[in-house]
CHARMM-style PDB file with segment names, atoms N, HN, CA, C and O in Angstrom:
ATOM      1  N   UNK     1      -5.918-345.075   0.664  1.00  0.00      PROA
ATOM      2  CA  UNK     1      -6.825-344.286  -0.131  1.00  0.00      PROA
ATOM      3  C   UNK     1      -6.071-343.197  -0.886  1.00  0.00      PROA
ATOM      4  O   UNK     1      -5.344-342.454  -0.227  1.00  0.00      PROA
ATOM      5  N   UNK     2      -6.181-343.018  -2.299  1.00  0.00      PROA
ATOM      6  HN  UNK     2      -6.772-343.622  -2.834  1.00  0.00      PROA
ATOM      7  CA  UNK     2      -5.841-342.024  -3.096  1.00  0.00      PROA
ATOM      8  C   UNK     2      -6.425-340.628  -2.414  1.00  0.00      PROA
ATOM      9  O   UNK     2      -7.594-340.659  -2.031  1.00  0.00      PROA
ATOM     10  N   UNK     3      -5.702-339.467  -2.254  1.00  0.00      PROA
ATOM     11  HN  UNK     3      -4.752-339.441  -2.565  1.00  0.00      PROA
ATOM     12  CA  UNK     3      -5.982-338.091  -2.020  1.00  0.00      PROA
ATOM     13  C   UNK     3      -6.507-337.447  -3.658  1.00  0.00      PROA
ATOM     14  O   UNK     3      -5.932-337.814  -4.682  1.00  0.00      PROA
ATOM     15  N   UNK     4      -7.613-336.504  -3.676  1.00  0.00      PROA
ATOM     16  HN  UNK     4      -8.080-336.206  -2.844  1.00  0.00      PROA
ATOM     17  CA  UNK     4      -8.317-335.825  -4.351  1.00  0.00      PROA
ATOM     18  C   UNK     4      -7.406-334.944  -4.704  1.00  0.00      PROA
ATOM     19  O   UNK     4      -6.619-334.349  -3.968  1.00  0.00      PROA
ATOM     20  N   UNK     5      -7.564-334.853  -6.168  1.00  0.00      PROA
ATOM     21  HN  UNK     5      -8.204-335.336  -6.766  1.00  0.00      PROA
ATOM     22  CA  UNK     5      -6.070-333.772  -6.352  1.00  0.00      PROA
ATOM     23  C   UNK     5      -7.223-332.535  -6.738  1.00  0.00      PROA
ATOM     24  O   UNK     5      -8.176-332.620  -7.513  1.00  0.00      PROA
ATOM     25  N   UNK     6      -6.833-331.504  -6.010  1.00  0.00      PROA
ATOM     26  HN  UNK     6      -6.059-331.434  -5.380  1.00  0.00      PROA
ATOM     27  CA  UNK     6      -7.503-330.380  -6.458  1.00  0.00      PROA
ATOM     28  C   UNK     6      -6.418-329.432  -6.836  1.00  0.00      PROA
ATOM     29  O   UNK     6      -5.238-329.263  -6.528  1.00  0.00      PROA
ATOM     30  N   UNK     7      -7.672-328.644  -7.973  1.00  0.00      PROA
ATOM     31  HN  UNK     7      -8.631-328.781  -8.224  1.00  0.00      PROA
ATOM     32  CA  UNK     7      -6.790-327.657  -9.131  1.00  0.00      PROA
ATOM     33  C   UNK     7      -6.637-326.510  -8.921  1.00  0.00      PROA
ATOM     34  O   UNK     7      -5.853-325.847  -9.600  1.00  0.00      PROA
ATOM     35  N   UNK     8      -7.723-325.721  -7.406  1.00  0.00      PROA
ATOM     36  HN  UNK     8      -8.359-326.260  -6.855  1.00  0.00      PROA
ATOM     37  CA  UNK     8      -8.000-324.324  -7.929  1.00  0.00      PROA
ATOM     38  C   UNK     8      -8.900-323.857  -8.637  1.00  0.00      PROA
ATOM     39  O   UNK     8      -8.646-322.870  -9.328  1.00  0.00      PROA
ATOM     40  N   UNK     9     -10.028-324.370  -8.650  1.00  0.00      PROA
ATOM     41  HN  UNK     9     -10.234-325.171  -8.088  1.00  0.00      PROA
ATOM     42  CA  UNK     9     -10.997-323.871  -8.957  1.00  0.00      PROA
ATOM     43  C   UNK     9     -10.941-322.963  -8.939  1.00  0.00      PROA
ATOM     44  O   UNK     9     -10.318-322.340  -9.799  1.00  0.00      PROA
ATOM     45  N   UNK    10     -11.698-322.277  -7.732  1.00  0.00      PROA
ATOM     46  HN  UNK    10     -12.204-322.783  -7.033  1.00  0.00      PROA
ATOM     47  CA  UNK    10     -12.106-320.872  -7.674  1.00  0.00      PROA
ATOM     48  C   UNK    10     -10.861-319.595  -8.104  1.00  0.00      PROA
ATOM     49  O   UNK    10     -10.924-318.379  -8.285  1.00  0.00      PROA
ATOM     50  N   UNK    11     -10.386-320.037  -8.121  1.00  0.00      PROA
ATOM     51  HN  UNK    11     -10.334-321.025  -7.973  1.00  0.00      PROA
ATOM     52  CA  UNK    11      -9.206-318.769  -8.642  1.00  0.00      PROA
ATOM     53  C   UNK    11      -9.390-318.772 -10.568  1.00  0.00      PROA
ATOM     54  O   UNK    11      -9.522-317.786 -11.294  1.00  0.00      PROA
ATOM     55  N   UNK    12      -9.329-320.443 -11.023  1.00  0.00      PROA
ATOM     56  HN  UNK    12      -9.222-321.244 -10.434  1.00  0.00      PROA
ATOM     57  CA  UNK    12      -9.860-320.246 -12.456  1.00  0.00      PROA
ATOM     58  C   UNK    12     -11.387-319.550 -12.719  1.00  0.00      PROA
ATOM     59  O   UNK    12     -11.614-318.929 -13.757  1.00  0.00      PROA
ATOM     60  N   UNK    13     -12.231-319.698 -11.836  1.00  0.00      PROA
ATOM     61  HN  UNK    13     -12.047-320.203 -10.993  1.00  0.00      PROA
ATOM     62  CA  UNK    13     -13.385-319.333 -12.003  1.00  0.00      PROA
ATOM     63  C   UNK    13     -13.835-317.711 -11.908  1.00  0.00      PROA
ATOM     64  O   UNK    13     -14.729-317.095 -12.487  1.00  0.00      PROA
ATOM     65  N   UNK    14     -12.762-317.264 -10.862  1.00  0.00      PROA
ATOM     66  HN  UNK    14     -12.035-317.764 -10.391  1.00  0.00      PROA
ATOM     67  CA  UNK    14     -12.597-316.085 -10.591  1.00  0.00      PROA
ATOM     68  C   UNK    14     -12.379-315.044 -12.069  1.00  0.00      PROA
ATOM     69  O   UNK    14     -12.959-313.991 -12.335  1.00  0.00      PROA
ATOM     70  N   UNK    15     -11.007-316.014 -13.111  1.00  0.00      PROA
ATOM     71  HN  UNK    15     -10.536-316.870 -12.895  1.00  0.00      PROA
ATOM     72  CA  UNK    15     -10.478-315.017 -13.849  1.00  0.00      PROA
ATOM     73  C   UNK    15     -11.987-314.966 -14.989  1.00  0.00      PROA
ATOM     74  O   UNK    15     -12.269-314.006 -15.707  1.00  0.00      PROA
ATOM     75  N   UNK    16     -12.667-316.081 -14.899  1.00  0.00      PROA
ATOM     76  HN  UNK    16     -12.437-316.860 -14.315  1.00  0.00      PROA
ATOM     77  CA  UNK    16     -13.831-316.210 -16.042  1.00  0.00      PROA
ATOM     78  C   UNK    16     -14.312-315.319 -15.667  1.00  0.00      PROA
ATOM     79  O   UNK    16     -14.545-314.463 -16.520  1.00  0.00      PROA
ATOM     80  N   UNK    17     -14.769-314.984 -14.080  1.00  0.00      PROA
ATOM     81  HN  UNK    17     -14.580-315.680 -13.387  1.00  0.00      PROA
ATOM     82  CA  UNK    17     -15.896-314.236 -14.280  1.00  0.00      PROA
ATOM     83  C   UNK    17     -15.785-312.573 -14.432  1.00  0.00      PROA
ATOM     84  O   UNK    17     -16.696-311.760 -14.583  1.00  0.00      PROA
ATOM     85  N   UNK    18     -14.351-312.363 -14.337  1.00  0.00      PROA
ATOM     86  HN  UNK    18     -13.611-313.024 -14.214  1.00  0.00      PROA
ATOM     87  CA  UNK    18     -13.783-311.248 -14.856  1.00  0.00      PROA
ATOM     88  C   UNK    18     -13.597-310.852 -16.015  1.00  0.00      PROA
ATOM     89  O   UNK    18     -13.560-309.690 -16.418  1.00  0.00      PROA
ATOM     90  N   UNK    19     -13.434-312.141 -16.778  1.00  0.00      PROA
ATOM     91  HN  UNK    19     -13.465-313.085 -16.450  1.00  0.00      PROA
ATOM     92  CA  UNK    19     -13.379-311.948 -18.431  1.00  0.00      PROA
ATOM     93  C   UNK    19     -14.752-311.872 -18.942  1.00  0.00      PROA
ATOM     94  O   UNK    19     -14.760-311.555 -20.131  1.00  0.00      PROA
ATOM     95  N   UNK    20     -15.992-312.069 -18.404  1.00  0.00      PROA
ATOM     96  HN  UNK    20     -15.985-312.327 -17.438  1.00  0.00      PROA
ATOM     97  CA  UNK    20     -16.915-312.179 -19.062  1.00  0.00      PROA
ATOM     98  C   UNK    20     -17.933-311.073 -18.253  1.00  0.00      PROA
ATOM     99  O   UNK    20     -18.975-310.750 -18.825  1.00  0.00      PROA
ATOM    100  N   UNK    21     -17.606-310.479 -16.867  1.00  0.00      PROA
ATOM    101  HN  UNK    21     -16.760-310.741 -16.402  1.00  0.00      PROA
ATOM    102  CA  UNK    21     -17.764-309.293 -16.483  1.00  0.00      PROA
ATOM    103  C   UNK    21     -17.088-308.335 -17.379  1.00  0.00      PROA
ATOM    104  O   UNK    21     -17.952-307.470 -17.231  1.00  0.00      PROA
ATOM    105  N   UNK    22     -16.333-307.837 -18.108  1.00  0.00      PROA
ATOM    106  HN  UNK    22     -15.632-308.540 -18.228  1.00  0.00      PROA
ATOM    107  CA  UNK    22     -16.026-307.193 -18.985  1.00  0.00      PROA
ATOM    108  C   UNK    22     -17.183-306.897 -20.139  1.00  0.00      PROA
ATOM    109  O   UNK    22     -17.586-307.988 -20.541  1.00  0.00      PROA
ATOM    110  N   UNK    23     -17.754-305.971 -20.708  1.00  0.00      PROA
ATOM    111  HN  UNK    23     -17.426-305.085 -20.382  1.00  0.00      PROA
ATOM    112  CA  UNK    23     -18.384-305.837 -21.360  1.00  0.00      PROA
ATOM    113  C   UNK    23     -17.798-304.846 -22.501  1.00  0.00      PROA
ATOM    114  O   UNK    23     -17.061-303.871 -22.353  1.00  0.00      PROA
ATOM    115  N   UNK    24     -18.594-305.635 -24.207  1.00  0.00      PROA
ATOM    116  HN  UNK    24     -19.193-306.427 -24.328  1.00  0.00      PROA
ATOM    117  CA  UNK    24     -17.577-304.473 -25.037  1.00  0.00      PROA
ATOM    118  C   UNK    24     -18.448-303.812 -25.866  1.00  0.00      PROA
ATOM    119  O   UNK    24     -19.265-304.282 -26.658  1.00  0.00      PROA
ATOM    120  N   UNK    25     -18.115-302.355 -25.527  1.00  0.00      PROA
ATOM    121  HN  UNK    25     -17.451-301.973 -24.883  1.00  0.00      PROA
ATOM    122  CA  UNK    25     -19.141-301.514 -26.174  1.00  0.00      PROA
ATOM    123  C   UNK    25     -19.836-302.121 -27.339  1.00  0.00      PROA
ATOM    124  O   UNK    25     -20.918-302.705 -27.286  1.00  0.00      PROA
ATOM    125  N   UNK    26     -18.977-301.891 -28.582  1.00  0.00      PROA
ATOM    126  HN  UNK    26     -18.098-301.417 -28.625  1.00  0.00      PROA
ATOM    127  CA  UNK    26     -19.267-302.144 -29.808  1.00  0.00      PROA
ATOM    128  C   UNK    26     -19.699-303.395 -29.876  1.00  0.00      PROA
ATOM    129  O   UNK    26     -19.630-303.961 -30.967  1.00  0.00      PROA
ATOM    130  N   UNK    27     -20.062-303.869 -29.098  1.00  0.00      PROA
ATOM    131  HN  UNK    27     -20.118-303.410 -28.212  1.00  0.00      PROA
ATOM    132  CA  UNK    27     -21.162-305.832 -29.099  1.00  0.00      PROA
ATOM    133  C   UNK    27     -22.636-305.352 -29.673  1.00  0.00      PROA
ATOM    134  O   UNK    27     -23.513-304.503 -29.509  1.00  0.00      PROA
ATOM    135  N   UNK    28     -22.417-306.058 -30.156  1.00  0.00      PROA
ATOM    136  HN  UNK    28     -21.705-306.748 -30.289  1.00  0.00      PROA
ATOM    137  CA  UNK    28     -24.438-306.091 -30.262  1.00  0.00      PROA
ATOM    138  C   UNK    28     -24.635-306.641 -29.664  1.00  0.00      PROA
ATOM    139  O   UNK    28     -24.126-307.727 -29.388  1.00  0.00      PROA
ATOM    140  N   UNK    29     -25.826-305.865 -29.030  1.00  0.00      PROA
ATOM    141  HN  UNK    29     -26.239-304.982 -29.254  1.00  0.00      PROA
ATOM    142  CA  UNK    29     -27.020-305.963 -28.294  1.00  0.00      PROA
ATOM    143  C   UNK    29     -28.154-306.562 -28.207  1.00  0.00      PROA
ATOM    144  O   UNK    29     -28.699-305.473 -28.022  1.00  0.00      PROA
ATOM    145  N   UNK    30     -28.707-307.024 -28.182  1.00  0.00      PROA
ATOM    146  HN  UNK    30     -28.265-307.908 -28.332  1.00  0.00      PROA
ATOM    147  CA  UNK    30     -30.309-307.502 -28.377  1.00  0.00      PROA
ATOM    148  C   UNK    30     -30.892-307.977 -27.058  1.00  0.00      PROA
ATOM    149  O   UNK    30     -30.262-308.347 -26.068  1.00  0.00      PROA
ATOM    150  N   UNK    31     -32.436-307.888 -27.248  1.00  0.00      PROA
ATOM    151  HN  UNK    31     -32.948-307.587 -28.053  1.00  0.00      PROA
ATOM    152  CA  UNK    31     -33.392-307.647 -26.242  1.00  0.00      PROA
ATOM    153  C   UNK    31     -33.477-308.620 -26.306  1.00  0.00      PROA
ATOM    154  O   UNK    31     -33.165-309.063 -27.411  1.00  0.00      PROA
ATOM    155  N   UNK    32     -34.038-309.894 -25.012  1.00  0.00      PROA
ATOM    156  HN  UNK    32     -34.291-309.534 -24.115  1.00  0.00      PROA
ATOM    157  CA  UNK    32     -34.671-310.786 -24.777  1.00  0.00      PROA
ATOM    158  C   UNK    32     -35.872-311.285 -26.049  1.00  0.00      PROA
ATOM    159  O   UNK    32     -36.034-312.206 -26.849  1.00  0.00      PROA
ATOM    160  N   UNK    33     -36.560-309.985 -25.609  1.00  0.00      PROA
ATOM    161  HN  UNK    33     -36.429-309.237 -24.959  1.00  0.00      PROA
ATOM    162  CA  UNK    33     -37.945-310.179 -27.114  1.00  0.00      PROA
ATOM    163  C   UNK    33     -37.430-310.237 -28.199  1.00  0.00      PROA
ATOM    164  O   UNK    33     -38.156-310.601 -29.124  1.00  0.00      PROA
ATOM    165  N   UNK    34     -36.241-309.960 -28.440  1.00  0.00      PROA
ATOM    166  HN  UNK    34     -35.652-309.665 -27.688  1.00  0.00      PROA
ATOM    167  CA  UNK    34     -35.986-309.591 -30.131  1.00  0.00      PROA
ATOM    168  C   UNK    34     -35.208-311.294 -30.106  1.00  0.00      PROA
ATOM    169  O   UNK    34     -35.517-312.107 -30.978  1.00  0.00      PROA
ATOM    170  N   UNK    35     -34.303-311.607 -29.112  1.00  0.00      PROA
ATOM    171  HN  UNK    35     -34.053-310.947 -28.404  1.00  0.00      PROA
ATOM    172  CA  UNK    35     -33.945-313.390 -29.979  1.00  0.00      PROA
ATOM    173  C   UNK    35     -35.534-314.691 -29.327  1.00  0.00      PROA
ATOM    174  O   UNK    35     -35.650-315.863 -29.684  1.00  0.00      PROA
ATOM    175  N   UNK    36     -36.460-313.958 -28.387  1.00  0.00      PROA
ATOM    176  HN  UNK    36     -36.367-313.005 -28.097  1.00  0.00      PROA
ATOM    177  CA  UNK    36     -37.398-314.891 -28.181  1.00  0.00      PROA
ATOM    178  C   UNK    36     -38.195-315.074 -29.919  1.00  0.00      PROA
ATOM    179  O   UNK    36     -38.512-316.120 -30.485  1.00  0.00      PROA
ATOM    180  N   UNK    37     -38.331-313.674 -30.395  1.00  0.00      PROA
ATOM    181  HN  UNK    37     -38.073-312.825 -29.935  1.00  0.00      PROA
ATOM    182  CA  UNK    37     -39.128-313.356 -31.933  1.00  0.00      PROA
ATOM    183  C   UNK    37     -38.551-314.107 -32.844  1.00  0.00      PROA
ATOM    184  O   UNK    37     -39.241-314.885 -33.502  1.00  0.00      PROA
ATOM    185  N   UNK    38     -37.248-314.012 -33.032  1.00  0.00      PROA
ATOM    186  HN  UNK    38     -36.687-313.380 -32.498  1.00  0.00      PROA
ATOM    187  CA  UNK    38     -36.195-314.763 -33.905  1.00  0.00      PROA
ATOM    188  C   UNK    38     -36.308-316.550 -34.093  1.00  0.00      PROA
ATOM    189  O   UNK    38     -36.417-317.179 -35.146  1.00  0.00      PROA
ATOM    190  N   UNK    39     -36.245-317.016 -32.840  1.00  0.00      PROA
ATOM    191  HN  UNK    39     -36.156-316.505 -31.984  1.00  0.00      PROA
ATOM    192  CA  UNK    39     -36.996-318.195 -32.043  1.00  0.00      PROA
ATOM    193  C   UNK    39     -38.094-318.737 -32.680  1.00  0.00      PROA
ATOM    194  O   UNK    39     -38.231-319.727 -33.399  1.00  0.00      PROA
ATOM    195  N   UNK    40     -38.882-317.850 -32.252  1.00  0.00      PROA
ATOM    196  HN  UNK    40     -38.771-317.046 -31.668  1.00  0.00      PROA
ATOM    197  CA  UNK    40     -40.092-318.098 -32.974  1.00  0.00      PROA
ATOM    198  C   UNK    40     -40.544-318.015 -34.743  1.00  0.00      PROA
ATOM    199  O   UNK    40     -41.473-318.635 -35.260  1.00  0.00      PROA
ATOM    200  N   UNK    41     -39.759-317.233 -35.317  1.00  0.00      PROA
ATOM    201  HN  UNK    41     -39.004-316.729 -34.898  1.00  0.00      PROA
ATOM    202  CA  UNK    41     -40.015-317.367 -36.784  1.00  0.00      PROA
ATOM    203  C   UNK    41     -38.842-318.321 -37.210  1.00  0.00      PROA
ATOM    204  O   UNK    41     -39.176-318.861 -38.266  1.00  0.00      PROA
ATOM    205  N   UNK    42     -37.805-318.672 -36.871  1.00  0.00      PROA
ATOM    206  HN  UNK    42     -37.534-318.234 -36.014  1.00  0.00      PROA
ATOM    207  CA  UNK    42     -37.507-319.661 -37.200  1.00  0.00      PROA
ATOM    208  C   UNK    42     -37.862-321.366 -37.460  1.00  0.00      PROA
ATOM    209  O   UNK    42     -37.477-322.201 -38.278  1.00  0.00      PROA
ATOM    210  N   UNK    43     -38.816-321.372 -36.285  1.00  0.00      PROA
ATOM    211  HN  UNK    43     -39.129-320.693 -35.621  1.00  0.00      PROA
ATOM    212  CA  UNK    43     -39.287-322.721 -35.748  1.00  0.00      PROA
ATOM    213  C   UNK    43     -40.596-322.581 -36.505  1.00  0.00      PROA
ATOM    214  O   UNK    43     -41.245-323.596 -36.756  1.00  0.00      PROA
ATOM    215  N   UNK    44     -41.169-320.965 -37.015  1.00  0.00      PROA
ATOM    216  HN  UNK    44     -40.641-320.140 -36.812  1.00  0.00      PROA
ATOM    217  CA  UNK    44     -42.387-321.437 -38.197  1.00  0.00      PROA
ATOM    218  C   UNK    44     -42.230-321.598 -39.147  1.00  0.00      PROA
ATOM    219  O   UNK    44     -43.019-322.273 -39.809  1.00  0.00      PROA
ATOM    220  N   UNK    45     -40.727-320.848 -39.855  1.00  0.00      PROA
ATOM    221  HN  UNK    45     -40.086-320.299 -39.318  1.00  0.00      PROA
ATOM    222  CA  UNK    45     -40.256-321.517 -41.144  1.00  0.00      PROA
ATOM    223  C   UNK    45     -40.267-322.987 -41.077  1.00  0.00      PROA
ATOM    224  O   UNK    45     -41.119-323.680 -41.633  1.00  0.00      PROA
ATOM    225  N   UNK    46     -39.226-323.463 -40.331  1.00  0.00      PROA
ATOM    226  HN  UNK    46     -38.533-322.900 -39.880  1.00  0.00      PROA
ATOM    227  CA  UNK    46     -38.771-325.069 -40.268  1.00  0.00      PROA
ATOM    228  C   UNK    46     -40.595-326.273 -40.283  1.00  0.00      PROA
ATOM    229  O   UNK    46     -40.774-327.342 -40.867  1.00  0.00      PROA
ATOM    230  N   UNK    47     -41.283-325.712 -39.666  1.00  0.00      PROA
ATOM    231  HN  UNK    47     -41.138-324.844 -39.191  1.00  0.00      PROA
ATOM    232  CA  UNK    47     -42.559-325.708 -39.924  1.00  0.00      PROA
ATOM    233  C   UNK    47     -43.273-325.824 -40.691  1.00  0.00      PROA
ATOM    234  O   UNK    47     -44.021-326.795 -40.807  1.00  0.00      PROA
ATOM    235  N   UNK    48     -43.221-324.672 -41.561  1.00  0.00      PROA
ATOM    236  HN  UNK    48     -42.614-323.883 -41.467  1.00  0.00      PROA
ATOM    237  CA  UNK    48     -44.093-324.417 -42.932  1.00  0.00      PROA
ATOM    238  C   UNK    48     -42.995-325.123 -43.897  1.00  0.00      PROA
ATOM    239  O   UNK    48     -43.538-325.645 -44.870  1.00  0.00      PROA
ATOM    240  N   UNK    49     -41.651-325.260 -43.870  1.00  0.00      PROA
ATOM    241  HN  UNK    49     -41.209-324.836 -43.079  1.00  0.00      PROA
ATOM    242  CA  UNK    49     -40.967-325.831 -45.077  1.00  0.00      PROA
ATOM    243  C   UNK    49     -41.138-327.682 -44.970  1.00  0.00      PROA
ATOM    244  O   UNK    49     -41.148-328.501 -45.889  1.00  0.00      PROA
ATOM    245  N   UNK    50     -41.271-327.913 -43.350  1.00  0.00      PROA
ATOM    246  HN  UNK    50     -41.263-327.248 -42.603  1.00  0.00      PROA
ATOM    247  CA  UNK    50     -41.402-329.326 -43.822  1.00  0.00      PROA
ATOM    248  C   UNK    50     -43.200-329.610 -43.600  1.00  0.00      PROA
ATOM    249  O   UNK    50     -43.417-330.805 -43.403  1.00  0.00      PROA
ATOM    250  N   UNK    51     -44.356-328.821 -43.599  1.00  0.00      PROA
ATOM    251  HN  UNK    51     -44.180-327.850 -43.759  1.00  0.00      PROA
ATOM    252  CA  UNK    51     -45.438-329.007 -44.461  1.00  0.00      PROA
ATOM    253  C   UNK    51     -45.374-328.849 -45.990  1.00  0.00      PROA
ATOM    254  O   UNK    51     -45.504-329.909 -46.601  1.00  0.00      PROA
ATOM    255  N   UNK    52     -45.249-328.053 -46.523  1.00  0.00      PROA
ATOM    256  HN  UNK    52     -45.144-327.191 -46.027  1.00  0.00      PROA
ATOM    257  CA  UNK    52     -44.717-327.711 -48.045  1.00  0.00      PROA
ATOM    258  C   UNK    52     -43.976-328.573 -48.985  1.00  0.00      PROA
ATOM    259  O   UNK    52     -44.031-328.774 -50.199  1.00  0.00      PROA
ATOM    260  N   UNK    53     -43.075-329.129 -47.740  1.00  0.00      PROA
ATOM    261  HN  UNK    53     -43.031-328.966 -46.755  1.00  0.00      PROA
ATOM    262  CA  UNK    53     -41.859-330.245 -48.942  1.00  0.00      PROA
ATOM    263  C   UNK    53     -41.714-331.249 -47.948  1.00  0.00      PROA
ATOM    264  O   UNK    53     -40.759-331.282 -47.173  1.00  0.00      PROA
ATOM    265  N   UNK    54     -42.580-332.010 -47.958  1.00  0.00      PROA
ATOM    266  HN  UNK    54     -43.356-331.984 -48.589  1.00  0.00      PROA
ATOM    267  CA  UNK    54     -42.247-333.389 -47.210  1.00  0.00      PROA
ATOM    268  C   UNK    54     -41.131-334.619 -47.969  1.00  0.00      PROA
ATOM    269  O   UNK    54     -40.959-334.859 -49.164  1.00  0.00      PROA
ATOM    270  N   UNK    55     -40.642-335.101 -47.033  1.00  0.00      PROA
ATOM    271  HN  UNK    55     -40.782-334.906 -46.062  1.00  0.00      PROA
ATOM    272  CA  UNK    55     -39.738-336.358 -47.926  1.00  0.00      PROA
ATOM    273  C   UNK    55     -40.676-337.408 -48.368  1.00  0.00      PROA
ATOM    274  OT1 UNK    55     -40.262-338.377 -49.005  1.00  0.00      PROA
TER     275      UNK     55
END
């Protein structure tokens, strides 16, 4: 039987979650509600443009 070659996971996973635990001030921000809103008027454009201009 072939042996499972393992890589180390958790030590790669470790440095991710350090790199992405990092937070950078100057990021924008946004609220849950503000990309759920975004979401939503997008999907009524795409909506209203293919009522309006059908193929």
């Amino acid at each position: 039987m072939a042996k499972d070659k393992k890589t180390g996971g958790f030590q790669s996973a470790a440095g991710l979650i350090r790199y992405f635990d990092n937070e950078d001030e100057k990021a924008l921000k946004l609220s849950p509600v503000v990309v759920m809103a975004l979401c939503a008027v997008t999907i009524a454009i795409v909506v209203l443009a293919t009522a309006l201009f059908p193929t």
